[in-house]
C-alpha positions in Angstrom: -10.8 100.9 -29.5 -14.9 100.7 -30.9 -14.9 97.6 -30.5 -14.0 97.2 -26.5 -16.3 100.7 -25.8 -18.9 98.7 -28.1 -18.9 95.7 -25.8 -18.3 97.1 -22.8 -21.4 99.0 -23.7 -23.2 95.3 -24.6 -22.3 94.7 -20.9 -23.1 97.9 -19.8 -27.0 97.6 -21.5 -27.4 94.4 -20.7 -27.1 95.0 -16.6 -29.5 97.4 -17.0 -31.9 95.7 -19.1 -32.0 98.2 -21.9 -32.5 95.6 -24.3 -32.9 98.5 -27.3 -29.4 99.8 -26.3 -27.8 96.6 -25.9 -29.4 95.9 -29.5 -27.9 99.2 -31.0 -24.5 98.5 -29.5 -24.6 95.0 -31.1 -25.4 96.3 -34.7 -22.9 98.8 -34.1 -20.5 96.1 -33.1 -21.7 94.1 -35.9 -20.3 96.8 -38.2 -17.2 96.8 -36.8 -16.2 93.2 -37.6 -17.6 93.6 -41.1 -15.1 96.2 -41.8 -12.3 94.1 -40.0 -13.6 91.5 -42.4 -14.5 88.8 -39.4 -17.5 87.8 -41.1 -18.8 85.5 -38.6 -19.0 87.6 -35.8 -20.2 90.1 -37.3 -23.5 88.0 -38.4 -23.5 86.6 -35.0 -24.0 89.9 -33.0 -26.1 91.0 -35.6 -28.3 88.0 -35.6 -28.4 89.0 -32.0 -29.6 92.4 -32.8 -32.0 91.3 -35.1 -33.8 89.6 -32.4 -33.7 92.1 -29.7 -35.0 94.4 -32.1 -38.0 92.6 -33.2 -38.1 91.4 -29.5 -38.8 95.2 -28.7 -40.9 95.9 -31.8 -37.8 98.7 -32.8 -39.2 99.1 -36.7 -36.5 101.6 -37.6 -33.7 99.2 -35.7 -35.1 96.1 -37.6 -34.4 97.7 -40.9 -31.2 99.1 -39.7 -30.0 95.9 -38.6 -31.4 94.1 -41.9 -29.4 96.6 -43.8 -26.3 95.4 -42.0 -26.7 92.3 -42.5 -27.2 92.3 -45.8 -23.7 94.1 -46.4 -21.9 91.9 -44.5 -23.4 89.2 -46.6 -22.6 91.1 -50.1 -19.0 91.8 -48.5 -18.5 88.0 -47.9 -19.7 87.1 -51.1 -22.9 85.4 -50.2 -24.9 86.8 -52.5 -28.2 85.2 -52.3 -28.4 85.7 -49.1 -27.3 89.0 -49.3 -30.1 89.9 -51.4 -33.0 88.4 -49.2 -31.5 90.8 -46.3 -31.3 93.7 -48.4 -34.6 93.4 -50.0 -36.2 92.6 -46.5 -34.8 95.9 -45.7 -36.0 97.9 -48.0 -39.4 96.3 -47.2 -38.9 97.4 -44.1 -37.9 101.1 -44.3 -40.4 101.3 -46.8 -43.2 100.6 -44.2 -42.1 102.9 -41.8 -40.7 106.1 -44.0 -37.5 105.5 -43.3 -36.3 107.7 -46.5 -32.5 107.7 -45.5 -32.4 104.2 -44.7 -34.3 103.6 -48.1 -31.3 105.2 -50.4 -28.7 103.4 -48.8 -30.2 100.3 -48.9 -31.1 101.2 -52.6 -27.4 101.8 -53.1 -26.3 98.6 -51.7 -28.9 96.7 -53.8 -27.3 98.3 -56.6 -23.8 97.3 -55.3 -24.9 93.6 -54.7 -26.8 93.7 -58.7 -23.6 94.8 -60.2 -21.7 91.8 -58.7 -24.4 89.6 -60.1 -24.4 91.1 -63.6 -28.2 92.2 -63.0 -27.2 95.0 -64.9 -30.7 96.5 -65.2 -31.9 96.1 -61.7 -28.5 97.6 -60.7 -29.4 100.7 -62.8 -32.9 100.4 -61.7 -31.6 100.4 -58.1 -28.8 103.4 -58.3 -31.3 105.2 -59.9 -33.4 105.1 -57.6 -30.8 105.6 -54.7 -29.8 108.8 -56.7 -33.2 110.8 -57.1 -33.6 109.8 -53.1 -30.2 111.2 -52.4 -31.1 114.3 -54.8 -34.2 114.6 -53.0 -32.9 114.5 -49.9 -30.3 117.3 -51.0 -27.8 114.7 -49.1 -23.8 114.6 -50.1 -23.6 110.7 -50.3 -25.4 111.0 -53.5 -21.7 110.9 -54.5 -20.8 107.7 -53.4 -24.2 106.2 -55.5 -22.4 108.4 -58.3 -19.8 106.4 -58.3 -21.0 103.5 -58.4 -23.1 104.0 -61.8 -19.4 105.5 -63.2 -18.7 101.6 -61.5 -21.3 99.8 -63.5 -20.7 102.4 -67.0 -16.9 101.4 -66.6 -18.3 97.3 -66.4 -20.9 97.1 -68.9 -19.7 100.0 -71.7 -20.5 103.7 -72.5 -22.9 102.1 -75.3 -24.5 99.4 -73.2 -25.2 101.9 -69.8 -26.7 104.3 -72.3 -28.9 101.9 -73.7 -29.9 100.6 -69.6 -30.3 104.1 -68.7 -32.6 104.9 -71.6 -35.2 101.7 -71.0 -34.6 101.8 -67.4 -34.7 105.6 -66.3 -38.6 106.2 -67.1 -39.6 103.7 -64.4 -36.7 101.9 -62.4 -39.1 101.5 -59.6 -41.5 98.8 -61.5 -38.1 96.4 -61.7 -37.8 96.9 -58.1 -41.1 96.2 -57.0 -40.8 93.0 -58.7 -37.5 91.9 -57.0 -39.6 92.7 -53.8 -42.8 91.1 -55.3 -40.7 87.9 -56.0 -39.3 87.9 -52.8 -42.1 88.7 -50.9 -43.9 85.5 -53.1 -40.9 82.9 -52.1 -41.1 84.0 -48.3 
């Protein structure tokens, strides 16, 4: 049913030439077939998005739809890819203040890091979501929880102590480099 109210909204934008709704109904869309796992049409109408967004200079949308991207990318196992759109992202919401969209992307770099066995930028990355999730006094801090229990239960109670220890005084330097790095190959 979200996906025919989704693209009838599409159509509905469209007509009217509200190109920043028709590009929030299409990342919205695009979410929709990333959790049906259709891949491919989720990157299509999101590659769609992408472009109306920029086309109508929507900062917050951009990073939004970057964000989406990137976890339909990590969900279909295209990692390196995955990890450009993410970090673009986070680039992104960083520029405007976007603190929310900053701890989930945060989150998801830390989700994408743990695939990888970047175990260190994964802490580094969770970390981080978690003090902005603190911060924010927001209840999805539990879901980041869980995913540092995720990366204690693949890496060892010794080994996560040891990351923690050498990564909790400043997980933002390791970060800044995978955005320096990225930001260098661009």
């Amino acid at each position: 049913a979200a996906r025919e109210h989704l693209l009838l909204a599409v159509t509905i934008y469209r007509s009217q030439h509200n190109i920043r709704g028709e590009g929030r109904a299409l990342t919205k869309l695009g979410e929709v077939y990333q959790r049906q796992r259709k891949f491919e049409l989720s990157l299509s109408n999101l590659e769609r998005a992408l472009e109306i967004a920029r086309m109508a200079n929507d900062l917050r949308g951009i990073g939004w739809v970057l964000h989406n991207k990137g976890v339909t990318l990590l969900e279909a196992r295209d990692y390196e890819q995955a990890h450009e759109c993410l970090l673009e992202a986070l680039q992104q919401r960083q520029h405007i203040g976007d603190q929310r969209g900053i701890c989930w992307t945060l989150h998801n770099l830390g989700r994408l890091y743990i695939k990888q066995a970047q175990f260190e930028e994964a802490m580094a990355a969770l970390l981080l979501a978690q003090l902005s999730f603190e911060q924010r006094q927001s209840q999805d801090g539990q879901k980041n929880q869980a995913r540092l229990e995720e990366l204690r239960s693949k890496v060892g109670e010794i080994e996560f102590n040891r990351l923690h220890r050498e990564v909790s005084p400043n997980p933002s330097l390791i970060i800044s480099a995978q955005l320096k790095r990225y930001l260098e190959q661009k």
